[in-house]
C-alpha positions in Angstrom: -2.9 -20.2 -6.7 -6.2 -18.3 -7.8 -8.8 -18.4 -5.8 -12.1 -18.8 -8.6 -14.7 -17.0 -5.7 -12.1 -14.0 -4.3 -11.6 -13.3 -8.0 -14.9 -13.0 -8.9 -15.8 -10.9 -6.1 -12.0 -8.5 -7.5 -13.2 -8.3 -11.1 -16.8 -7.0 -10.1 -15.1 -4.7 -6.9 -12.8 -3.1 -9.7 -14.6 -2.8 -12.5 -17.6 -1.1 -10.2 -15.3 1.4 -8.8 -13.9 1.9 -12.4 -17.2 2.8 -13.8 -18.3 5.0 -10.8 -15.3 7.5 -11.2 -14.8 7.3 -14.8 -11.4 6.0 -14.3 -8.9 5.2 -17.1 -7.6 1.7 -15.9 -6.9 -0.2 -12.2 -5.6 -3.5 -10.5 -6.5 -4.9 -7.9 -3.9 -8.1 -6.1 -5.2 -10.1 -3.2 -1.8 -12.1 -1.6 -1.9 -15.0 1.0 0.2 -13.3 4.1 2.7 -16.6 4.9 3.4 -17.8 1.3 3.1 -15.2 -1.1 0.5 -16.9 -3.3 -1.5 -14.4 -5.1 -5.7 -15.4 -4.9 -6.8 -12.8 -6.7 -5.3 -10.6 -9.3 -7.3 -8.2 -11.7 -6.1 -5.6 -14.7 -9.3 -3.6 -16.1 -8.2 -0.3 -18.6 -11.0 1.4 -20.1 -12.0 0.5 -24.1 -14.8 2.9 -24.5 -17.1 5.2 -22.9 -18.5 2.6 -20.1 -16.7 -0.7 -21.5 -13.6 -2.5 -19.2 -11.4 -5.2 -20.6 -7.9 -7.1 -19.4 -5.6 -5.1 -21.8 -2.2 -5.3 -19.8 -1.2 -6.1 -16.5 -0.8 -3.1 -14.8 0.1 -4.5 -11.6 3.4 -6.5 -12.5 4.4 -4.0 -15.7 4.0 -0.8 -14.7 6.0 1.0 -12.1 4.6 4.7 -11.3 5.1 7.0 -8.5 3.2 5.4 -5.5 2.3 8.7 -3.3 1.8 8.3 0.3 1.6 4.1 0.4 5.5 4.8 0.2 5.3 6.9 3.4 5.6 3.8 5.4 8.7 2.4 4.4 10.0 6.1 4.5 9.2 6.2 8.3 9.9 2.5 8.5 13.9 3.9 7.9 13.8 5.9 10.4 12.1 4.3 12.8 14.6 1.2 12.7 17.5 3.3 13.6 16.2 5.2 16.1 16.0 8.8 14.6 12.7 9.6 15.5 9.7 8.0 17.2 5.7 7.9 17.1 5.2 10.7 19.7 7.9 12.9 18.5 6.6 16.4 17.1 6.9 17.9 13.5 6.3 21.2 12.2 3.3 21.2 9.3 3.6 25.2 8.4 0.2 24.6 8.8 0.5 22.6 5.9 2.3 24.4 3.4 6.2 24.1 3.2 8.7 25.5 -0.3 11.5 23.0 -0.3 15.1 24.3 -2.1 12.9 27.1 -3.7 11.0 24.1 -5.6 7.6 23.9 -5.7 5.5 24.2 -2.4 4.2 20.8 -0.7 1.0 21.0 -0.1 -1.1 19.2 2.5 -4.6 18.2 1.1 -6.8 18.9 4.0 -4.1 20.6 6.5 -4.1 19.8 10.2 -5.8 22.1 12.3 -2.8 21.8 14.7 0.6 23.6 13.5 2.5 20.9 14.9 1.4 17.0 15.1 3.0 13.7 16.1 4.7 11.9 14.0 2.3 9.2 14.5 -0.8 11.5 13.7 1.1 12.8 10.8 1.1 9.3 9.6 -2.4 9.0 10.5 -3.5 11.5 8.8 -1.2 11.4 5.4 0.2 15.0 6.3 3.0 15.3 3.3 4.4 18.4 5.4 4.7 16.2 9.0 6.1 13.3 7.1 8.7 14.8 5.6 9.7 17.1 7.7 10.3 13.8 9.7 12.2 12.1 7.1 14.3 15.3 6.2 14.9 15.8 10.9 16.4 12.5 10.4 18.6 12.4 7.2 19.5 15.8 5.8 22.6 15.4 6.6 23.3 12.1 5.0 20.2 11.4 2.4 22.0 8.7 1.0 22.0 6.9 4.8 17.8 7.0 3.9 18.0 5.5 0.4 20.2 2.6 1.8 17.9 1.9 4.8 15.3 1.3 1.6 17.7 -0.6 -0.3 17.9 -2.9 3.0 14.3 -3.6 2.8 14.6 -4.7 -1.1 12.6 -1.5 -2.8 15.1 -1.2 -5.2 14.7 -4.7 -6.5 12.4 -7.3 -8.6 9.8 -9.2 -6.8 10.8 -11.9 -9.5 7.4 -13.1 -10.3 7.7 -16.1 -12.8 5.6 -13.8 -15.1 7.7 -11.8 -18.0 7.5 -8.2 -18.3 8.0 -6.6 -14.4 7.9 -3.2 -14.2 11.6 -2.0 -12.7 11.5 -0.6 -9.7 13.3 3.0 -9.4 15.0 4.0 -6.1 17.0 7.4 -7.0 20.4 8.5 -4.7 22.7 10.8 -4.1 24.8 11.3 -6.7 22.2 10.3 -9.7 22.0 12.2 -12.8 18.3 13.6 -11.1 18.9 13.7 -7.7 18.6 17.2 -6.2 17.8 19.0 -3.1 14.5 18.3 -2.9 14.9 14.7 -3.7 15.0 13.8 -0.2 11.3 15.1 1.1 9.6 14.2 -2.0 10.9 10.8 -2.0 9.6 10.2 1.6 6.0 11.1 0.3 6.4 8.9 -2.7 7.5 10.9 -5.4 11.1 10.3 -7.7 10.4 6.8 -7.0 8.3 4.5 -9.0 7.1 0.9 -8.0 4.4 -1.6 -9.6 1.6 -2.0 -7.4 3.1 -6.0 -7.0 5.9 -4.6 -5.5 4.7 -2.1 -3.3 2.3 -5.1 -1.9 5.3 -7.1 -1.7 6.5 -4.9 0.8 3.2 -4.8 2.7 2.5 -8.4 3.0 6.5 -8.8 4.8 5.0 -6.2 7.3 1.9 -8.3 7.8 4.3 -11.4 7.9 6.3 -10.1 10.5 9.1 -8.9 9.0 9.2 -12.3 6.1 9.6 -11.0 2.6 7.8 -13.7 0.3 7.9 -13.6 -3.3 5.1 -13.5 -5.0 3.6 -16.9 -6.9 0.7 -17.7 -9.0 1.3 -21.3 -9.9 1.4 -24.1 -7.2 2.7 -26.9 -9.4 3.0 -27.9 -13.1 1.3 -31.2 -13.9 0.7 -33.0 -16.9 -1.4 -36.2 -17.7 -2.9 -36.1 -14.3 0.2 -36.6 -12.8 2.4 -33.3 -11.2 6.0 -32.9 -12.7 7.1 -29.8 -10.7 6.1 -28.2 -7.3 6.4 -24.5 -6.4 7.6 -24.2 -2.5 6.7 -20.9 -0.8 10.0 -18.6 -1.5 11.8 -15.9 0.8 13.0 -12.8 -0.3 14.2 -11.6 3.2 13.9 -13.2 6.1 13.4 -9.6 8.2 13.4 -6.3 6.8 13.0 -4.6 10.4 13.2 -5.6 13.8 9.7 -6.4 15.5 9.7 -3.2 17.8 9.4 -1.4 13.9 6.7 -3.6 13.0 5.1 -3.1 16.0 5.2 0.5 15.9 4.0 0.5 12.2 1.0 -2.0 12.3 -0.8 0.5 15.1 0.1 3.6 13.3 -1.5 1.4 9.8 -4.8 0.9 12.2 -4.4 4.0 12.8 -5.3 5.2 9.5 -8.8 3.2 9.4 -9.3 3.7 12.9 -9.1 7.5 13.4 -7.2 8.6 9.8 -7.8 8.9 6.4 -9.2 5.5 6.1 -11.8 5.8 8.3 -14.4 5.2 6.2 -13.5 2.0 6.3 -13.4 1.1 9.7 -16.2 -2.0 10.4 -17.0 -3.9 13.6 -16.3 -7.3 12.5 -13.2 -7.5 10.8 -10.6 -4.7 11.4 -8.2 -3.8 8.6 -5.0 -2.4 8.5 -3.8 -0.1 5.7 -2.6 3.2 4.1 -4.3 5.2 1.7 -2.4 7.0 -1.1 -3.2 9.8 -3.5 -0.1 10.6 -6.1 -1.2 13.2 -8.7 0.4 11.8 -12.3 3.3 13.9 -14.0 2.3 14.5 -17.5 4.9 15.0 -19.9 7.5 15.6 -17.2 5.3 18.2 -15.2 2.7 18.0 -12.6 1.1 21.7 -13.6 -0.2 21.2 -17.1 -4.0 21.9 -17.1 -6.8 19.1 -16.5 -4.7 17.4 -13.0 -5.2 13.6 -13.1 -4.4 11.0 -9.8 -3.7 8.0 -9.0 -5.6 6.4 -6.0 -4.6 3.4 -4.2 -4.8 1.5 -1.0 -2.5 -0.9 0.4 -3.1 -3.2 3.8 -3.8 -6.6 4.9 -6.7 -8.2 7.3 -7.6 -9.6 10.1 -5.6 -6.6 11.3 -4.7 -8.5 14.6 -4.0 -11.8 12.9 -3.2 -11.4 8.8 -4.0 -13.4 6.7 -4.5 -11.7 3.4 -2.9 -8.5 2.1 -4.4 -6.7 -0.5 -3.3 -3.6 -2.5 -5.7 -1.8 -4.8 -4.8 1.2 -7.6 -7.1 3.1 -9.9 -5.4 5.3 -12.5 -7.4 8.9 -14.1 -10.9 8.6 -11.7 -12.7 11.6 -13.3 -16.1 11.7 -11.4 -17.1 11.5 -8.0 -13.9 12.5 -6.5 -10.0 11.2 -6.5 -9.1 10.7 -3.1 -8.0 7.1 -2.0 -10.2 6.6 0.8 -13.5 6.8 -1.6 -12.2 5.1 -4.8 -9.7 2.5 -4.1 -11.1 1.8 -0.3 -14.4 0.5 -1.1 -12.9 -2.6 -3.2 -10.4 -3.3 -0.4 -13.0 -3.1 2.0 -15.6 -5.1 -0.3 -12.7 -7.7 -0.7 -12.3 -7.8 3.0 -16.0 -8.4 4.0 -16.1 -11.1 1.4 -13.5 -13.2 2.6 -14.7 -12.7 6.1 -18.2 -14.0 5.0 -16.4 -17.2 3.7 -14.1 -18.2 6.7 -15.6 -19.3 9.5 -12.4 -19.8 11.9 -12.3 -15.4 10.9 -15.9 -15.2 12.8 -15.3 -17.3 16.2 -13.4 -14.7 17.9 -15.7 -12.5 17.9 -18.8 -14.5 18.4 -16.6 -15.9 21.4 -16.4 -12.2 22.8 -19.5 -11.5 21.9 -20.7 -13.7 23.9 -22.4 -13.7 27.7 -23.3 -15.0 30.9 -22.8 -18.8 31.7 -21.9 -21.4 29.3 -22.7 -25.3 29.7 -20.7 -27.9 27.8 -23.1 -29.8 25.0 -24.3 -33.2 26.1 
């Protein structure tokens, strides 16, 4: 299913990006929206000082804690059974809130507004508004929330016909580890853990319209010139919400380029959809041992209106030039983006149909 040109153009995106920040390893997975099909897939870890090589395939065998990319099927819950809404109103504690006497949840840059929208909360990738959201909704019955995930297949494998996937964790009520603080940290993407394959599975069956496909990298098997077995685009759910959801999720995902912490990445010709998540690493158990290290990711699809690919990027350890999502993991998406819009026509006429004025006169 590998498309020679879009993986070119993934390799050189990641490995770029990996150099700039000094990272320790990163993946990058390019999916066809209606089948699944992967066109691009790309694993780069750090051999030496400024050398990258394909060592492991971090993005089917390892399953980490994906920070705020999981806020959308957090809110995704939610939303589908009516418990809150876009323009409902959170509190932020102006972006600093202790849960259970844990540690405090912090909001990287805070929102100048005590409380926000639920939808600007989103927007903006406020841990605070999100899960006080998540927590308005279930406190009462957190294991209600871990079964509306379980509905949307987050607990499971993608089943890609390639051994070694990572296993998905999906903690509930009642677990060994589960606590009182389980609940808001899991709606920002903590005390859960997925591969980046499986986190863009999820994506892609929002940008499907609800479709769950599994992921594939081999059409058919031939041999001597002559094909023996045929691989037929395969469902994993036919709806994991109903299409007012997607609808409400797909503007607050533009959101995020538009007018959130994506928008760096907001361009004129082809509009993107996506969420941007910075997870900080636990290190022997703990999050407060000296020298911090993050993960960065992205996760969307494009033409935002009308997707066709999905795409989800991760970079593990950047050291220089900053950690946040939007500056190390964006760029490739975007970069991936712009080069599959340079390549496809039929992604140009609409807007060179718009763009155009004044009378027109059929050719003779």
């Amino acid at each position: 299913t590998i498309d020679i040109n879009l993986q070119d153009v993934a390799d050189a995106a990641l490995e770029q990006q990996l150099r700039k920040h000094g990272a320790q390893y990163g993946s990058v997975v390019v999916m066809e929206v209606a089948t699944g099909r992967i066109k691009a897939i790309s694993n780069l870890s750090r051999v030496a000082d400024s050398t990258y090589a394909e060592t492991m395939n971090w993005a089917v065998g390892e399953a980490a804690e994906p920070g705020s990319t999981f806020k959308l099927p957090a809110l995704m819950v939610a939303l589908e059974e009516g418990l809150i809404g876009p323009e409902d109103t959170v509190d932020t504690h102006w972006g600093r809130i202790r849960y259970c006497g844990g540690a405090d949840m912090i909001d990287s840059h805070p929102s100048s507004k005590r409380w926000v929208t639920v939808r600007r909360a989103f927007e903006a990738s406020l841990n605070t508004g999100c899960s006080q959201a998540v927590l308005k909704a279930y406190k009462k019955d957190p294991k209600r929330f871990v079964d509306g995930l379980r509905r949307m297949r987050l607990h499971e494998l993608t089943g890609i016909r390639v051994p070694g996937e990572g296993l998905p964790v999906l903690r509930s009520p009642g677990d060994e580890l589960w606590s009182c603080t389980s609940l808001p940290w899991m709606s920002i993407g903590y005390e859960v853990a997925l591969t980046p394959l499986q986190m863009l599975t999820f994506y892609n069956a929002v940008a499907n319209g609800g479709r769950m496909m599994q992921p594939q990298l081999v059409t058919h098997v031939s041999r001597e010139g002559e094909t023996i077995e045929e691989f037929e685009p395969s469902v994993l759910s036919e709806r994991i919400c109903s299409d007012r959801t997607l609808a409400i999720v797909r503007e607050l995902l533009q959101g995020v380029v538009d007018s959130g912490t994506a928008e760096n990445l907001h361009g004129t010709d082809l509009r993107i959809a996506g969420k941007t998540g910075t997870a900080q690493i636990a290190r022997n158990g703990s999050y407060k041992e000296h020298g911090k290290s993050y993960q960065a990711s992205f996760a969307g699809y494009f033409p935002a209106d009308k997707p066709l690919y999905s795409c989800i990027v991760v970079v593990n350890g950047p050291t220089m030039s900053g950690y946040y999502a939007n500056v190390v993991a964006g760029p490739i998406f975007r970069e991936i983006a712009d080069k599959v819009y340079s390549n496809r026509l039929e992604l140009q006429q609409d807007r060179m149909l718009a763009a155009a004025t004044g009378p027109r006169s059929p050719v003779s």
